[in-house]
Each structure stands twice: as C-alpha cells, then as structure tokens.
N, C-alpha and C positions, 0 to 999 in steps of 0.2 A: 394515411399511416396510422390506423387504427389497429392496435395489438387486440390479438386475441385471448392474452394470458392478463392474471395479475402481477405474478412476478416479472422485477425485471431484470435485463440479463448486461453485464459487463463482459466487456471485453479488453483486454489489453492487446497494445497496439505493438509493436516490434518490426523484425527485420523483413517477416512474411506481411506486413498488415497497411504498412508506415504510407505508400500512393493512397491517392483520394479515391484513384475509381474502385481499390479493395475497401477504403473506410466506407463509400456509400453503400457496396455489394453487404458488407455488414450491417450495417443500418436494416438494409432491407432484408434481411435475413434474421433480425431482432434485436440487434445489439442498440440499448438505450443508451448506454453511459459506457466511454471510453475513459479506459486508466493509459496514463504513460507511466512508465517506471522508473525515477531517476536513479534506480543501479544502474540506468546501462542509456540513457537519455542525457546528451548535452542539452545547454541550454537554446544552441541552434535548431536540433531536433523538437526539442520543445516548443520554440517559437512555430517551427514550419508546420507541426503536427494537430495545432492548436490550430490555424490558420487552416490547414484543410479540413478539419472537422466541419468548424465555421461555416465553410462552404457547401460540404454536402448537405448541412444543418438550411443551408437556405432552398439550394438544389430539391431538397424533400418538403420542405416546409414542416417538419417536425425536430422541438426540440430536442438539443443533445446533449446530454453533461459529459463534463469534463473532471479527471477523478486525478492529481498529480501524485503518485504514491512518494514519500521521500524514503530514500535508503534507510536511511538509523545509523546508530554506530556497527560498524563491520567491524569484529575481534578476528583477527587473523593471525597464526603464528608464522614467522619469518620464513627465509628460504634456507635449504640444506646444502651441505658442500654437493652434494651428488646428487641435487633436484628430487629426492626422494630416500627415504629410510623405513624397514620394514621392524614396526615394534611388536615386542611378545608378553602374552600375558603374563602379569607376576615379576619384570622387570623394572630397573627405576630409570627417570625418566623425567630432567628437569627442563623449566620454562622461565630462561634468568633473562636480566637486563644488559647481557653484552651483544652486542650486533654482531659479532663472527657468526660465520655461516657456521647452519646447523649441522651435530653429527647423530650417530646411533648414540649420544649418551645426553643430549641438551639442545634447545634451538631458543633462539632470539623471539621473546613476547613484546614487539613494541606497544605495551597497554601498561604503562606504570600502573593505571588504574585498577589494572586483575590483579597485579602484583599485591598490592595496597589493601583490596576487600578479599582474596578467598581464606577461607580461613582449614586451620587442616579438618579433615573431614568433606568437604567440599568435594564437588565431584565436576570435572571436566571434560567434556564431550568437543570429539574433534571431527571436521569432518560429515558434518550433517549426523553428526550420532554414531559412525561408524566406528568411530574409536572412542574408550571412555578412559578417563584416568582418574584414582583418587589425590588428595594432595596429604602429602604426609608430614612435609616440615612447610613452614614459611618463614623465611628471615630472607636479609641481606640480599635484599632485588631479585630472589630467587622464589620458584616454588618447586618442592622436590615432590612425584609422585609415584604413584604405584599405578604399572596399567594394568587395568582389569581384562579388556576387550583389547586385543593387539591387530596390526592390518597395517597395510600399507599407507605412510604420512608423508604428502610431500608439497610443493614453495605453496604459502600463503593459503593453506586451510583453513575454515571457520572455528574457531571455538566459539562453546554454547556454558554457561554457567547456570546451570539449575538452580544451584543452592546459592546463589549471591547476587547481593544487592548490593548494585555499582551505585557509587555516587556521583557519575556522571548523569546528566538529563540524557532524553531521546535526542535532542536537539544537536546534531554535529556542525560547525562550523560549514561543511559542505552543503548540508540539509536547510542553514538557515538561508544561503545564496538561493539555493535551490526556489525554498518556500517562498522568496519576496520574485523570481523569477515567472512560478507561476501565477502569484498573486497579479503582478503585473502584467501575464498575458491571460486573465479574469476566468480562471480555473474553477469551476464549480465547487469542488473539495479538495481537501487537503488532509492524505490519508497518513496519518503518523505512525511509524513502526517502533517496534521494540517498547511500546508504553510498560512503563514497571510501576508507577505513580500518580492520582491524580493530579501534583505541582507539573509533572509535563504536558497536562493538555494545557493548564491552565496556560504557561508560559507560550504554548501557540497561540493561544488565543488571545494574548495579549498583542502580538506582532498581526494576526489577523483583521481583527478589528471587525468582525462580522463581514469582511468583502466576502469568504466563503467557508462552505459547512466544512467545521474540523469534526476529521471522519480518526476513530481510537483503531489501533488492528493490534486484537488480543493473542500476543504466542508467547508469552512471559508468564512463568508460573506465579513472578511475583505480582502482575496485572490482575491474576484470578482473588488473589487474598484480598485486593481493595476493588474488585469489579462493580460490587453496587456504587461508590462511588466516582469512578472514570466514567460507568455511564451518564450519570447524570451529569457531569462537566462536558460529556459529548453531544455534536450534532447526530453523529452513528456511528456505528461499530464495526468494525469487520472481525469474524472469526477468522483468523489468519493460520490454518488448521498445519500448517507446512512444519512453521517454527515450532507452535506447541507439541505437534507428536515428537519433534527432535528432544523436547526439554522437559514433557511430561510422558509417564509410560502414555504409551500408544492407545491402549485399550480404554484412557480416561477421557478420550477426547470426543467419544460422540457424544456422550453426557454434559460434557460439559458444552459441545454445542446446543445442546436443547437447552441448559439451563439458560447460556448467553440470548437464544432466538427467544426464550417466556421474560426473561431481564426486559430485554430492552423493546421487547412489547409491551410491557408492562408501563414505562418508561415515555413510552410514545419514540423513541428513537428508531431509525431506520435501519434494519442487521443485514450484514452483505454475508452470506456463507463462501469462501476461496479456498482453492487451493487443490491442484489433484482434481477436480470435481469428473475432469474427461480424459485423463491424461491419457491413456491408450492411443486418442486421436490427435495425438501429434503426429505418430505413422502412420495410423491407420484412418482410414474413413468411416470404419466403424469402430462405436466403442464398445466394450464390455457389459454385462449385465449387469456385473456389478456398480458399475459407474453408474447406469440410468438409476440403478436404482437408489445411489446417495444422492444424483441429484433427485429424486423422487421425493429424498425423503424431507431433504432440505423445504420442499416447494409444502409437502405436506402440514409442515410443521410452522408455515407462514413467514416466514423469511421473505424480506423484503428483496432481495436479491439475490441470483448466483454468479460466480462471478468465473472467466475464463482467464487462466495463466499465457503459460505458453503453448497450448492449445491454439490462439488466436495470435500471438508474438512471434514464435519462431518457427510452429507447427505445419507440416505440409497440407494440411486440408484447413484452412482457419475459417472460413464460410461453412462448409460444413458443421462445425466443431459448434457454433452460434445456432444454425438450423438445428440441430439435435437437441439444444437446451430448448430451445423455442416447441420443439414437438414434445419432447417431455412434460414440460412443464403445460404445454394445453391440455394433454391426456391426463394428467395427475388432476388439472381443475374441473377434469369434466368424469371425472372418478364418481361413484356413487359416495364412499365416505366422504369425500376431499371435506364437504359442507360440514360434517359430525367432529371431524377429527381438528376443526378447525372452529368450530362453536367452542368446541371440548376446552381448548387452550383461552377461551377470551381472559381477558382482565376485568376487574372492576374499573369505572370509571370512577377518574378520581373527582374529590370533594370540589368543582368547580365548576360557573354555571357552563361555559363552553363546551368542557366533556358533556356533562348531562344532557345539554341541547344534540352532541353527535352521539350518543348512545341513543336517543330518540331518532333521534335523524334514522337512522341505520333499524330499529325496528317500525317507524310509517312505511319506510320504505317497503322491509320485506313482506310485511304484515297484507298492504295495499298494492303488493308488486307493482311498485313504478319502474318507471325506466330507467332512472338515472338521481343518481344525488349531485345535487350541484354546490360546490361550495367557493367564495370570493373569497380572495386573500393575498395581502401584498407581502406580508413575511415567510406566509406557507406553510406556518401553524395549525391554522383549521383545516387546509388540504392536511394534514398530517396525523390528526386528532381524526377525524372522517377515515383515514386508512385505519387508524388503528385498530377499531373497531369491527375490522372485514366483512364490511356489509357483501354481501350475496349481488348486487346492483352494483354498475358503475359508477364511480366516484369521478364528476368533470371538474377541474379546477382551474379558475379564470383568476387570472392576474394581468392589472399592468405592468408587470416588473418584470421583466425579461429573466433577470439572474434569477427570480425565483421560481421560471416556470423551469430554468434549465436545473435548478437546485434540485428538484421534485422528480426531476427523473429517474433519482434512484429507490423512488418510496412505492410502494404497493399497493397496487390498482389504482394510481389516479391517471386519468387521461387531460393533459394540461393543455391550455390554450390561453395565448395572450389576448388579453381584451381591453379596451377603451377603459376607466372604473367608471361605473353604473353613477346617472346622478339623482334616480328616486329607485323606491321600491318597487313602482311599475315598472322601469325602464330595467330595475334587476332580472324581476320578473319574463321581460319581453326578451333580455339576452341571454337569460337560462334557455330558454325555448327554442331561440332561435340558432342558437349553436349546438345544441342537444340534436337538432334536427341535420345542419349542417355536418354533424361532425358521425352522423349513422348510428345514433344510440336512441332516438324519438321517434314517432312519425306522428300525423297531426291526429290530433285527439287523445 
C-alpha cells in the first residue's frame, strides 16, 4: 500500500460508504483518513464504523486515521404555521422568544443566546446565505429586521451570524457526548467546528488529554481575526471553505485559503483543504474542470490534505470520487513547476536544534539524491518537522506507537510503519535500510 502522491486524501464515510467491503475499495482507491460526521452519526454508527475501518486497516496492513467531525452549535430558526413563508425584500421581519409557530410577520429563535449578542446593524443570513436580514431594533427577547435578500424560509433553517460573537463555546452539550464517545472508541482526531476563539480549543484540549490530535475547522470570520493564535493551540486545521463562503463574501475565500495553507506551514501544523472540492461527482462520474482544477490548486499550494464531503457520504459514484483526487493530485506532483511553486512557499526554520537538523535532513537528501529520509518518532513531531520542509524524497516514519502512526496519516508525504524502537544506532541504522527496502523506496546499494 504504497501511495504514489504526497498529499493525502480524506474521505467521509456515510450512507453510500458506511459496509467494509466499500471502506476497503476506498482505502484502495487512496483514501488515508476517514471522517465520520456527527451531524448525522449516532454513537452506534460510530462505534460499528470505527470497528470496520479497524478491519480493513488489518485486512491491508496499512494504517488508517480516523477523523470524528463534531457538529458545533446548529442555530436554527423554529417551524412555521404553514411549513414555509415566502419573505420580500425591504419587508420587516422579527426573530422573538415565543414558541408559536411561525407566520409571514415573525418565527420562534430558540437561541436566547442570538437574542442576547446581535447588536442592531448585525446582519443575519438564513439558509446557507440564501436569505440575509439586517437587525434594526433589539429589546425585549425580540430582534426586529429588515430583509435585504427575500426567498423562500421554511421549519428549522440555519442562521449564520457574521458580525457576532456568541458567548457560547464550540463545545455543545451534544458535542461534548459525542467527543468522550469517540475518544473512547480511540479516534485519531477530533475536528471541532464553528471555532470563533482560541479559549475553544483550549477547553478540547483539556477533556482530550493528548489521547488524540485536535484538528481547528476555520468557517468563522471571527476564527480569521485570531487565526495566528487558534493555530498554534492546534494539532491542524481544516479550511472548512463551505461555512466561510456563507459568512464571508465569497470572493475572499481563496486568499484566504492560501493565507491559512502558508499559516499553518509555517507552524508545522497539518492543513486539510474541504469542502466542494468534487461536488459535481455526487451525480456524476465525472467532475468538472473546474473542480480538478481547485483541487489542483489546493495540491499545488502544499496542503497536507484534501478532503471529500458528500462526494464519498451520500454521492452515487464514492470510489470514483477518491480515484480522481488520487489521479489529480499524482499529475499535479509530477507537474514540471509542482517542485518551483512549492520551494517558492517554504518557511524558515525555526530557531531550534530539531528544525535545523530537518532543514539539513531535506537538503543532504536532495543535494545527494538519496532515496528516502528516514525519521524515528514516538510522538510524531519529527515525522512532522521532516514534512514540513517538503523534501523532494520520501519521508519513512517509524514508530512504536500505534496511535501515532495512525495520527500521521493525515500529514504530507510521510509513509509510516510501526517498528520495534531501535536499541543502538547501528541497529537504527540496520532498520532504516531494511524497511526502506521492504517497503519499495531502496534497493541495495
């Protein structure tokens, strides 16, 4: 099971994906790291789907991560007398605290908490952005707006708050079942949504306890104002490109993926790019030009992963949908620039002796075209340090720690193998060699 890409490719698992004999056809198809999603994942699915992974994970002999997304808090406005009301632009249009079903002039916000932060000026998006409202008074458990964007609103739509910062955590009551559920059936990461604050990783991270990598997913404009700091409180990131285009204009979102992929390179963090990346191929078998070519860009641009939605969840072709990222993403590394455009991006390493030794590591290599870097590691730091740097060479990384080879699955270009730990430097020596060979990246001499 030796990949031929450096990037690697998530897949989310769903109602198309959820049997073993589809999770191994993905596996072999390229998918490294499986997400389950607990929007839509009990904790019975959770347990079963963890357990077949496992399986195919021995069936292959190659490890596999496991990615548990948690919900966040879902804002949703109530249900209507008539399951649906069509609002017009320029009309008013309030969001109070009475549970009567909703009419054309008002509907039930069970979130004291929006009631409480939006402040007038504030702008409300309903609906994945399809409808937007201003808020023009706030008193008395009410907020009265003005709608800008009118369309059809009906039971239990999304609101998205741009301009405000809830004083609730990411962490919902549900999310927190969730997280000690997957912690318990030994979940590689634990990807938190809706972060607005670095006090919300922190507080995962205290219920975590290092059992596994908390993964940030950036779609909060208010996550962008303190981004340098949520990265560095993160194990990695995910650009969660879905929510941000809903809450940020649209047109700021590839910029600011590059900014988040040079961040958390810079960082040494792992960045998952999501969202959209194939959508076309939920119908179809093939995708769009345009799709190869974001995920193209994504791969260009060094990102340690891309990652499939419902492309692989609920999509008719989901082996497909992994085969395509997997062909892309070989042709984009086997690009005449891929190596220029990806010098171009490096970072400084930073002031410590470790980096220094893999920024060396990474030019012996290239300088003396060896075959492979090899790097030992129980936490998976130095395999991580050695990626960051994207050496031109394969990066092999040997651990005796199970969780951390499966932790590494989501990080770019290493190829992991659990090993014995070495007890001299010969015998390091002797097991770099011999698995370098074993594993088709050596031959003797």
């Amino acid at each position: 099971m030796r990949r031929m890409r450096r990037v690697k490719i998530l897949a989310t698992l769903g109602p198309a994906s959820q049997d073993e004999k589809m999770i191994e056809e993905l596996a072999r198809a390229g998918a490294d790291v499986f997400r389950i999603n607990m929007s839509h994942a009990s904790h019975d699915v959770l347990r079963q789907t963890v357990e077949r992974i496992r399986n195919v994970e021995k069936t292959l002999n190659h490890p596999l991560g496991i990615l548990v997304d948690l919900q966040g808090p879902k804002l949703r406005v109530w249900k209507f007398a008539e399951g649906s009301i069509q609002l017009v632009a320029g009309q008013t249009f309030t969001l109070d605290s009475n549970d009567a079903p909703g009419t054309i002039e008002r509907v039930y916000l069970p979130h004291p908490e929006i009631i409480e932060s939006v402040s007038v000026g504030d702008r409300l998006l309903l609906d994945d952005g399809k409808l937007a409202l201003k808020a023009t008074k706030v008193g008395n458990g009410a907020i009265e707006t003005e709608v800008i964007y009118g369309g059809k609103l009906s039971d239990k739509k999304g609101v998205s708050l741009p301009d405000t910062l809830l004083p609730t955590g990411a962490l919902t009551e549900k999310d927190h079942a969730d997280l000690l559920e997957g912690l318990k059936c030994d979940a590689d990461w634990i990807a938190l949504s809706f972060v607005q604050r670095p006090e919300d990783i922190i507080d995962v991270r205290k219920i975590v306890q290092g059992r596994a990598g908390v993964m940030a997913k950036i779609e909060k404009p208010q996550a962008i104002e303190r981004l340098e700091d949520i990265v560095k409180l993160s194990d990695a990131i995910m650009v969660a490109r879905g929510d941000l285009g809903v809450e940020l204009p649209l047109e700021t979102v590839p910029g600011l993926q590059k900014r988040m992929i040079r961040m958390a390179r810079r960082y040494g963090k792992p960045v998952v790019v999501a969202t959209q990346m194939l959508e076309s191929m939920i119908t179809s078998p093939v995708p769009t030009r345009a799709e190869v070519s974001d995920v193209s860009i994504a791969v260009f641009e060094g990102a340690d992963a891309v990652m499939l939605s419902a492309e692989s969840a609920s999509g008719q072709y989901p082996v497909e949908a992994v085969s395509t990222m997997n062909k892309v993403a070989i042709a984009v590394e086997g690009d005449a620039n891929y190596r220029g455009i990806i010098r171009a991006a490096q970072t400084e390493p930073e002031a410590t002796a470790a980096d220094a030794i893999s920024a060396a590591t990474r030019q012996v290599a290239e300088t003396l075209d060896l075959a492979a870097i090899v790097t030992y590691t129980s936490s998976g730091s130095t395999g991580i340090r050695a990626a960051r740097e994207r050496p031109s060479k394969p990066i092999i990384v040997l651990s005796p720690n199970q969780r951390t080879i499966r932790r590494m699955s989501v990080v770019w270009g290493v190829h992991c193998v659990q090993t014995e730990d070495a007890v001299s430097l010969e015998d390091m020596v002797d097991r770099a060699c011999v698995i370098a060979y074993q594993e088709g990246f050596a031959r003797p001499g």
